[in-house]
C-alpha positions, 0 to 999 in steps of 0.5 A: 077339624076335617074329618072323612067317614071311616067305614071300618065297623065293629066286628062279631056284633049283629049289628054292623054299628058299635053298640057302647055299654056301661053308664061312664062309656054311654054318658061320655058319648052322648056329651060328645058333639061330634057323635051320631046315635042310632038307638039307647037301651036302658032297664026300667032302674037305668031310665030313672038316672039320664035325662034322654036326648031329643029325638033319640030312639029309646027302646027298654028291657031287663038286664039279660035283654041289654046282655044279649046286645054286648059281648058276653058278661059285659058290665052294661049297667043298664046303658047300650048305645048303638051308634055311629062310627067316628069320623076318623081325623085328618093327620096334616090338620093334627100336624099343622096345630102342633106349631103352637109351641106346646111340645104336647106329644102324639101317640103311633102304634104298630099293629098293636090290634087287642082293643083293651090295649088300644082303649087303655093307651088312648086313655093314658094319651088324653090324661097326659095331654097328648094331641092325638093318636095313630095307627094304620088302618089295616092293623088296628082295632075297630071302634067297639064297645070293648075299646069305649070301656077300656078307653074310659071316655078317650075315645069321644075326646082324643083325636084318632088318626087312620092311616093307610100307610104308616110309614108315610105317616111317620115320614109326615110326622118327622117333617112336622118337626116331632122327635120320633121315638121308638120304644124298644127294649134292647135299646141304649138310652133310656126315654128321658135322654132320648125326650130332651126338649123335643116334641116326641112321638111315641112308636109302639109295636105288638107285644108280639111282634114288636115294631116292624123294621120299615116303621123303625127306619122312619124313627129318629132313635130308639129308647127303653124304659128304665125298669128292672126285675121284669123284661118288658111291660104290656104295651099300654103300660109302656106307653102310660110311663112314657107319656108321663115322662114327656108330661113330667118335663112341663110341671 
């Protein structure tokens, strides 16, 4: 798959690379080819469990040294990979696989930036087999160790688009033949209706904020989803129903 560098680095670290942490997170990383590392951090207890990679720069201390490399009461578990950045994916080579009959869906996001959420959305997407995940690159969190561990290993493995222009992007998409389904609310039909038999992108937008009105002009028809007794749910639940919804139709 073509890749370019993206130079967007981790925020509020020393480092200007993204320092993972917690075994799940670190391991996950470290299986992935398509991954650089630049130095692991391990307790004497953590050494005992991995079998180190070749060439890796190794460097140990106690559990309050790996606590001073992660944000503030991280659960490191004696893990701390600093590495590089993952080259962001190219969206025409995303589109042009989705001719394969398989109405797998993607996953757009609209200035959602909390990384807890970015990394739970990424997770649900690689559980119920989406092809990749978009968002604009100026509203959008940067790879970190807070979004790893949220991602739960999604980050090494579900392809993540960065766009500088979103709406072109859906333009894009909509071409590709995808059904471009914003989530709102307030809208009529619910997200089954709205799926038929399509190829479905799924559009999400800020708690906050919701979806802008230019990235709702690029969408095919709004749907919401069919819950009661709360107003709306957080956006990384949403887009969990809503990728299980296009799962369940491929039993």
């Amino acid at each position: 798959m073509g890749r370019r560098p993206h130079p967007k680095s981790q925020q509020g670290q020393k480092s200007p690379f993204p320092r993972l942490y917690g075994r799940h997170t670190v391991f996950a990383a470290l299986d992935n080819p398509e991954r650089s590392f630049r130095k692991l951090w391990l307790t004497p207890a953590s050494a005992k469990t991995i079998e180190l990679p070749e060439g890796l720069t190794v460097q140990y201390g106690d559990d309050h040294d790996l606590g001073r490399l992660c944000p503030t009461d991280a659960p490191h578990q004696g893990f701390v990979l600093e590495v590089e950045p993952l080259d962001t994916v190219w969206l025409d080579e995303i589109l042009a696989q989705a001719n394969d009959g398989d109405n797998r869906p993607i996953v757009v996001l609209d200035q959602v930036t909390d990384p807890h959420n970015v990394g739970a959305i990424m997770r649900s997407a690689l559980a119920f087999g989406a092809r990749a995940l978009v968002t604009q690159d100026r509203h959008s969190p940067a790879e970190s160790g807070v979004l790893a561990r949220s991602a739960s290993g999604a980050l090494e493995k579900l392809p993540w688009v960065r766009t500088v222009n979103l709406a072109r992007a859906l333009g894009e998409i909509g071409e590709a033949g995808f059904w471009r389904i914003a989530l709102d609310g307030e809208a009529e039909m619910t997200v089954e209706a709205a799926l038929g038999s399509t190829q479905p992108a799924f559009v999400l937008g800020s708690e906050g904020e919701g979806l802008r009105q230019l990235t709702m002009q690029n969408c095919d028809v709004t749907a919401k989803l069919p819950i009661s007794g709360v107003e709306s749910l957080n956006v990384s639940n949403a887009a969990a129903v809503a990728l299980y919804a296009s799962a369940r139709r491929h039993p």
